[in-house]
N, C-alpha and C positions, 0 to 999 in steps of 0.2 A: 297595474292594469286592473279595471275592475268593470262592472256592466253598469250599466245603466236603470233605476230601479225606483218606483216610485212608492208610497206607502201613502194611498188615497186613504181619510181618515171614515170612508166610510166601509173599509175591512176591519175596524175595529170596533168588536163586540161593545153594545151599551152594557151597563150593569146590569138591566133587568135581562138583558138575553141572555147573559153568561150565568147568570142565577139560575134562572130556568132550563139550561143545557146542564149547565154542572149542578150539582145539589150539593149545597153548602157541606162542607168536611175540611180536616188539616190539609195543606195539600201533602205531598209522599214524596221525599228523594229517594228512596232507597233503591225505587224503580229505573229513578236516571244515572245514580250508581251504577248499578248492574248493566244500564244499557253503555254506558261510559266505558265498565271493566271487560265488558263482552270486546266491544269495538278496538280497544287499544291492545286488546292478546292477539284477535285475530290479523290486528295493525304489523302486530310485532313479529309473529311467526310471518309475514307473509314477505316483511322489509328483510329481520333478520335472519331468515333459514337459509336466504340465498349469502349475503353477506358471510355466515358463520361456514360454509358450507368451503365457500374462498380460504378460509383461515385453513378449516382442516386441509383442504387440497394441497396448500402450499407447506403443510408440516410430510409431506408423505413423498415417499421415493418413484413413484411412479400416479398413473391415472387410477382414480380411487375404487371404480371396478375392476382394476386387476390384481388379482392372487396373489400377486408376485408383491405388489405397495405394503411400505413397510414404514413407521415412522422415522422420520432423521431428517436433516439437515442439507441434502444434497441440492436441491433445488436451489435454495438460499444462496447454497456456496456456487452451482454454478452462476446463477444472476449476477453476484456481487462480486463475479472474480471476469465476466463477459466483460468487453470494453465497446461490445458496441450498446450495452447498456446504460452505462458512463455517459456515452455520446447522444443515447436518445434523451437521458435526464438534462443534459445541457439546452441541448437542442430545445425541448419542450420549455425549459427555463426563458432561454433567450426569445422564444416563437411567443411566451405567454406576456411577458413583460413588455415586448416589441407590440404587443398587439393591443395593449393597455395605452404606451405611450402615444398612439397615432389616436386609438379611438375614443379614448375619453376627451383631449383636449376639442377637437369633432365634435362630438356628441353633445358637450356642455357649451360651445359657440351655437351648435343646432339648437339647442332648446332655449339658448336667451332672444335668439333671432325669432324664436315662433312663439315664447310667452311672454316675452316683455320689450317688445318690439311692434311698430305699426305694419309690418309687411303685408305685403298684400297676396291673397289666395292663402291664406292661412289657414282655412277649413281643407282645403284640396291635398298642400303638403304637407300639412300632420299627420294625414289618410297615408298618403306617400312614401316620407321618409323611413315611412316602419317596413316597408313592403321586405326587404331586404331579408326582414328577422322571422318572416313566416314562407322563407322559402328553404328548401334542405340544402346545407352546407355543401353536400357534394352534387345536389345539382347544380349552385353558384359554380364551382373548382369546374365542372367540365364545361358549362358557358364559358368561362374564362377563358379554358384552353381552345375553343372554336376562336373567339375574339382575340384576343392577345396571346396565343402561345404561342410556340414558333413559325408553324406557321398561319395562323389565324386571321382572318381577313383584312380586320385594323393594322396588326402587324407589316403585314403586307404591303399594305398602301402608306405605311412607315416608311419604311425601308425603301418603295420607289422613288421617296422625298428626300431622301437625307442620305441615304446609300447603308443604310444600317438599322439596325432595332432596339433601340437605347433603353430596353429594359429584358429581363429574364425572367420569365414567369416560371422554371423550374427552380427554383433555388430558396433559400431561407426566408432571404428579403422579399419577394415573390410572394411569398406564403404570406409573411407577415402583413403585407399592404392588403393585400385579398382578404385574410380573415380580420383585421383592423376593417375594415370599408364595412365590412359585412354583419359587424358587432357593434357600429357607431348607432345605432334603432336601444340597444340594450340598454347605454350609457343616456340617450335621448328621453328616453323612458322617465328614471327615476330622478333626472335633476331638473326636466321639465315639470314633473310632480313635486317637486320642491320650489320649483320658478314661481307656480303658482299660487303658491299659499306667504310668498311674501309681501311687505307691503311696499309701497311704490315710493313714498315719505323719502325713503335717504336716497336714491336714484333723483328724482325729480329736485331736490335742490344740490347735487351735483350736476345737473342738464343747467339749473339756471345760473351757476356758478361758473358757467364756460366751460364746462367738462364735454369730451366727445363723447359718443355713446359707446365706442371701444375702451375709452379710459374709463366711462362709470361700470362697462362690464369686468373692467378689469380691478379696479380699487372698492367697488361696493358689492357687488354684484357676487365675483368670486367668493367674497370671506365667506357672505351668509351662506350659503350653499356649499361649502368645503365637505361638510359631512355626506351630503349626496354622493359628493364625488368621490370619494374615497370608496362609499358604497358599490357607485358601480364601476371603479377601478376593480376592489374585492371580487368582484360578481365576476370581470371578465377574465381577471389571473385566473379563476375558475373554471372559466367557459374553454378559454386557451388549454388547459392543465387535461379536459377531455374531448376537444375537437379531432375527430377523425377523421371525414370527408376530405378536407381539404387539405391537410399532410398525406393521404391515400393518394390522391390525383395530380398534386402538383408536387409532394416531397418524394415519388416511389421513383419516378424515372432520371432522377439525381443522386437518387440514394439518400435522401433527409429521411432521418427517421426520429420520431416522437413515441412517447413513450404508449400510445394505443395504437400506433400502426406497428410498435415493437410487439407488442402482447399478437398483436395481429400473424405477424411474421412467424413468430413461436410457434403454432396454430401444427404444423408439421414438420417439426426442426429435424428430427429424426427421422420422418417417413411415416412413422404415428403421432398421434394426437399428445403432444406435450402439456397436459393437464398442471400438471405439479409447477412449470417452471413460470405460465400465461399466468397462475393463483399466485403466485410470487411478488410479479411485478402489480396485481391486481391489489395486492397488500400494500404495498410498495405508494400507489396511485390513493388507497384509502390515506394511508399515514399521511399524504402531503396533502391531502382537497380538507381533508375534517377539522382541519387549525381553520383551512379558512371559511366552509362554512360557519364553525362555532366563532369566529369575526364577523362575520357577515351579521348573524343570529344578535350580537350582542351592538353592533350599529343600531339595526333598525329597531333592535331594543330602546337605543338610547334616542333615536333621530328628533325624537317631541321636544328635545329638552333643549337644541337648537332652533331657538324661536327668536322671531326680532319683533319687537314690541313699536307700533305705530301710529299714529294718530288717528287712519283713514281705514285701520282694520287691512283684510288682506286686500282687499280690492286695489285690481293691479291698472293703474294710468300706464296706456305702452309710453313708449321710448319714440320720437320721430325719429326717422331715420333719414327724412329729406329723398329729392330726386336719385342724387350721387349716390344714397347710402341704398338706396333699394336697391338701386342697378349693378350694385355692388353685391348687395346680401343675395337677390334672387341669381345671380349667377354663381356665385358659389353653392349653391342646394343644386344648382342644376347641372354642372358639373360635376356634382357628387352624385347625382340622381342616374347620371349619364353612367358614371363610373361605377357605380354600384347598382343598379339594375338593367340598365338600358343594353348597355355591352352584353352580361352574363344571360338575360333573358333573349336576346338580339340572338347572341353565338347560337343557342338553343335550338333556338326556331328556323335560321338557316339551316343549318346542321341536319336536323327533322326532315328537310323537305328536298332532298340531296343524297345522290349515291357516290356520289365523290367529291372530294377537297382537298385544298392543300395549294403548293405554289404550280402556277402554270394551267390552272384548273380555272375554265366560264363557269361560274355555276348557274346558270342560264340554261346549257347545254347538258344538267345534268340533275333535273327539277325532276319529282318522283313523288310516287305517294305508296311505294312496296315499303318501306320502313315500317310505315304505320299497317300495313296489309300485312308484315309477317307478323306483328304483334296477334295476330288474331288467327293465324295460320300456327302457332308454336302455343299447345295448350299451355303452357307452365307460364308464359309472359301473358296468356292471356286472363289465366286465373289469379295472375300477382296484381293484374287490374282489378278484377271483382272484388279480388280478399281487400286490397288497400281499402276499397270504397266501403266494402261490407264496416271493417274496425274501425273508419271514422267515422261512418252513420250512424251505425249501430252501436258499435264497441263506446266510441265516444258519450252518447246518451246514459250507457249503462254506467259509464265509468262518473258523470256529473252525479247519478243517482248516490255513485257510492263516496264521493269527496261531499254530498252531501250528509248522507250518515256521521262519514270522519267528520265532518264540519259541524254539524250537531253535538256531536259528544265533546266539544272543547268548545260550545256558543255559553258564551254567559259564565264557564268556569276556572277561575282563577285561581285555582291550589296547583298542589303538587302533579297530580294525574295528568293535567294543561300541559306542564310542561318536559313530562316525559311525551304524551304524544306532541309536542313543537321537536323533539331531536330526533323521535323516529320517522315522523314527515321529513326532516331535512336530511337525514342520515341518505336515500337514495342520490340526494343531489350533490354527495361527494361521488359520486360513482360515474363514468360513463356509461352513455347508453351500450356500449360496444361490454361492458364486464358485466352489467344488467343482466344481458342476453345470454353472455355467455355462463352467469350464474345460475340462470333462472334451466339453462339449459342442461347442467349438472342436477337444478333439484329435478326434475323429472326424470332423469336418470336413478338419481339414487331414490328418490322415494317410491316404491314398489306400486304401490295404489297410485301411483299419478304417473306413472309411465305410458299408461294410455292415453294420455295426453295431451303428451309431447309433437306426437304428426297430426294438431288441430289448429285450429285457429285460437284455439282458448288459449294454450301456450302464450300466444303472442301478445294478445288481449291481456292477459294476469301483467306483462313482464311491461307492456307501453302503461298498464294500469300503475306502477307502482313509477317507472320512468318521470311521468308529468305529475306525480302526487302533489308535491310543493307545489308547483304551479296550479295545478287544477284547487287544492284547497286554497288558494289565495283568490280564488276569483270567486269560491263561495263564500270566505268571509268576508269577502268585499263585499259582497250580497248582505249578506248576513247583518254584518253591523248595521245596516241600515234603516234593520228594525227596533221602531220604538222600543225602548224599554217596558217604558206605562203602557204600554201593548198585552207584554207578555204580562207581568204584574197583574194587570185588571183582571185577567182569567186566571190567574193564578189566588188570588186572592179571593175570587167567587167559588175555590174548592176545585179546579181545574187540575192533572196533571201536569206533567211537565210534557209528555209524550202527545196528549189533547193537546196544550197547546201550540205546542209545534204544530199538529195536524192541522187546527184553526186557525191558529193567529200566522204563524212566523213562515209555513209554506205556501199558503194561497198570496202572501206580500211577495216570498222575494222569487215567487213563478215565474216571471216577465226578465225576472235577470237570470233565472235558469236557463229560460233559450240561448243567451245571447252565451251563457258561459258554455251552453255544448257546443255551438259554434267554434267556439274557441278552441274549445278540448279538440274540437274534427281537426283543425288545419295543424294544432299539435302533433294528432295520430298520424295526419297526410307526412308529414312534411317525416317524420323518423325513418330512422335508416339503418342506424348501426345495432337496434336493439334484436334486431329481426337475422343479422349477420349469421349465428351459429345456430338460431331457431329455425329457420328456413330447412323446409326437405317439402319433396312433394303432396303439393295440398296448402302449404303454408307460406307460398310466395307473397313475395308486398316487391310495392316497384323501387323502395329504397335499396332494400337487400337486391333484387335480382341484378341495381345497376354495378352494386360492389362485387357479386360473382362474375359481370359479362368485361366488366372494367381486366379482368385477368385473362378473358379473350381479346381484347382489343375488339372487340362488336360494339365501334361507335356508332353505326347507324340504328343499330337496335338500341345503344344506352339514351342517344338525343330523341329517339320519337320516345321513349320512355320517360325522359326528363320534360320534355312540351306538357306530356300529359299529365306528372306531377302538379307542373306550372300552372295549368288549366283548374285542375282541381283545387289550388290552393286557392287561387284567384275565386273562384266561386264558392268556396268555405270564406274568404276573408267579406266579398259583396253578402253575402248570407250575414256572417255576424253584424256587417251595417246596417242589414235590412232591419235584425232582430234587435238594433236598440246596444248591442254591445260598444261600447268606448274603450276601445283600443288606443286613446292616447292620452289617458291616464295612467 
């Protein structure tokens, strides 16, 4: 995913202005040294204080502010001797793998049908199919369960057709089809970004050769792009390994449990706060995600070196697909569209405007706008509104400021320093946001000076700041790269710093894709939920967290006007990054 970003060549300094601004000297690294060695310590205490923080927890007999914690083993040995722990590692195994099988093969049909194919509204569904991946997972899970749970309205008018309801939205398979559906935008992403850049040469004489366009996606199509997929099979065994939303709402009232709604459940196994046994499995959850980040890390290391060399360069000739083949292709994206947005935002919005549901229920007869009136009546949901908006306007801005800095300090350098900050950028994205929060939540606790905090918004701000780091630095070196070399060079060479130049050359270019990445960063901040889970006390609401505290009351009329409003704001964070030029389908 990258923004969109131009480098007009009349931002780049002639010689005689760069002479005359800088006065001719060596230029200096020792300055971007230091600014490099500054950035990556403070990179490092902020990734690993909270990570190390986990390890110590999980060595100690109790929570690490009480007297009484001693170092040992017990923690360990109750986890590894629990069997409903056994069952949540399986479970999470079978739920991550099942979620790969449906939504890669998805994802990689979606993106040959929309880059190497004639369809038509191809600008409209690229916008579309992504919608899915910038809405928060548990507000998908409770649409769901308005529309298809038991009793949900589609259900409903099932079941009056056929005498039955030929699916279970409580259960594993449930789970799996929902967060498959919901992960197929992920998989779309990165082998549509590979669709692109191949050339058309060996497809175009299997079209002429009698091939279908199913058979050339299938014998030409597939090879060259195997490394993609494998990518974002990697990426979603990942995503499955820290999904909590939708094991929360659709695995809790069957009793499926995964190994973050396990950590979750621990939370007061005893009646107090089980610190030592949550830091366990939180160890537990490092050990399995870090093999496949440093997998992931060493793919898109390698991805350049599968290339297919062609006569016509990348420039992609689509694929006809004929009358039959569109009416074919546009109804499968629209049945998926249907299935993966239409329903979960649908349930939503009924839901929201309703004080009652269920079987035997007009809801005609039971049309309302008090849902959305106690949000404003109950200070705590009204201020989890303000704070959410406040940390993606603002927070967001601040946070592109500071993946700008991290993004500075590894623009242009290829040694060793690079790529210790490449494992502490990616070091967060083995973690879920749900151990994030609850990490970040222990350092304010134990660190004396920072305990005051802990009841602000900053808290939450620092813990989504480090949450979206990989992502948010990848939309500024996506930026980044885009700057000339001979840019930077030319003032460097007239005697310019390295710090000058940036200020001159390399910020006023890639400005225009700074909007479009805070943009992006917003619907990041909007859409989070679980980071906010154990940070949350009053003052520090956000609407993700308030829907995972009311979700334990059963206040679904408060959780559905809460989830519309989510909706809403995504939705105008996402027309926002359109406006500003960001390309969100790359």
């Amino acid at each position: 995913m990258s923004t969109n970003v131009h480098a007009p060549v009349a931002l780049a300094m002639s010689t005689a202005q760069a002479a005359k601004k800088y006065p001719a000297r060596m230029p200096r690294v020792g300055n971007a040294n230091l600014f490099r060695t500054i950035v990556i310590g403070l990179l490092a205490i902020a990734v690993l204080a909270p990570v190390g923080l986990i390890i110590y927890q999980s060595f100690l007999t109790g929570a690490f502010f009480s007297p009484r914690a001693r170092f040992g083993l017990d923690a360990f040995q109750y986890v590894f001797t629990d069997k409903t722990f056994y069952r949540a590692v399986g479970t999470t195994a079978v739920f991550s793998f099942g979620m790969v099988a449906i939504a890669v093969p998805l994802g990689g049909m979606l993106a040959f049908l929309l880059t190497r194919t004639d369809i038509r509204y191809k600008r409209l569904l690229e916008v579309l199919v992504l919608v899915p991946m910038f809405i928060s997972s548990i507000v998908l899970a409770f649409g769901y369960t308005v529309s298809v749970g038991p009793v949900g309205f589609l259900s409903l008018a099932v079941r009056d057709v056929l005498g039955f309801v030929p699916w279970n939205l409580y259960s594993l398979p449930g789970m799996i089809v929902i967060a498959a559906l919901s992960h197929v935008p992920h998989v779309y992403l990165y082998v549509s970004a590979a669709m692109k850049n191949l050339p058309s040469d060996l497809e175009e004489a299997a079209r002429t050769s009698g091939a279908s366009v199913w058979r050339v996606s299938r014998d030409v199509t597939l090879p060259m792009v195997l490394p993609a997929l494998i990518f974002a099979a990697a990426l979603n065994v990942l995503l499955g390994f820290e999904t909590f939303g939708i094991p929360l709402v659709l695995g809790d009232p069957s009793g499926t449990m995964v190994l973050t709604t396990y950590i979750y459940k621990l939370t007061t196994l005893f009646g107090t706060p089980t610190y030592q046994l949550m830091a366990v499995v939180a160890v537990v959850l490092i050990l399995i995600t870090l093999p496949l980040v440093w997998f992931q890390r060493k793919l898109l290391k390698n991805a350049r070196r599968y290339a297919a060399m062609g006569g016509k360069g990348a420039r992609v000739s689509s694929l006809k697909l004929g009358t039959t083949g569109q009416v074919i292709a546009l109804s499968a994206i629209a049945l998926w569209l249907f299935v993966s947005v239409v329903l979960p935002i649908g349930g939503i919005t009924v839901r929201a405007f309703v004080d009652a549901w269920g079987e035997g229920v007009n809801l005609f007869d039971h049309l309302t706008l008090s849902n959305f009136d106690h949000l404003t009546e109950v200070p705590s949901l009204f201020r989890g509104i303000i704070n959410t908006i406040i940390l993606a306007v603002v927070g967001g801005a601040v946070a592109v400021f500071i993946y700008l800095v991290v993004g500075l300090a590894g623009h242009r350098n290829w040694g060793a320093s690079n790529t210790l900050l490449d494992y502490i950028v990616l070091l967060p994205r083995a973690l879920p946001g749900l151990v994030i929060g609850l990490a970040f939540f222990w350092v304010f606790l134990f660190v004396p000076f920072l305990t005051f905090l802990r009841p602000t918004l900053f808290s939450l701000f620092i813990a989504y700041v480090v949450v979206g780091l990989s992502y948010g630095l990848r939309l500024i070196q996506g930026t980044l790269i885009q700057v000339a070399p001979e840019l930077e060079e030319s003032a460097r060479t007239t005697g310019a710093t390295i710090g000058q130049t940036w200020k001159d050359v390399v910020i006023p270019i890639v400005r225009p894709g700074l909007a479009g990445a805070w943009a992006l960063i917003m619907i990041i901040f909007l859409r989070e939920y679980a980071t906010g889970v154990y940070l949350m006390g009053a003052g520090t609401e956000v609407i993700g967290s308030l829907m995972v505290s009311l979700l334990q009351t059963g206040a679904l009329n408060t959780i559905a006007a809460l989830s519309l409003i989510s909706v809403v704001l995504t939705g105008a964070g996402l027309a926002l990054a359109l406006r500003l030029g960001a390309k969100i389908h790359d």
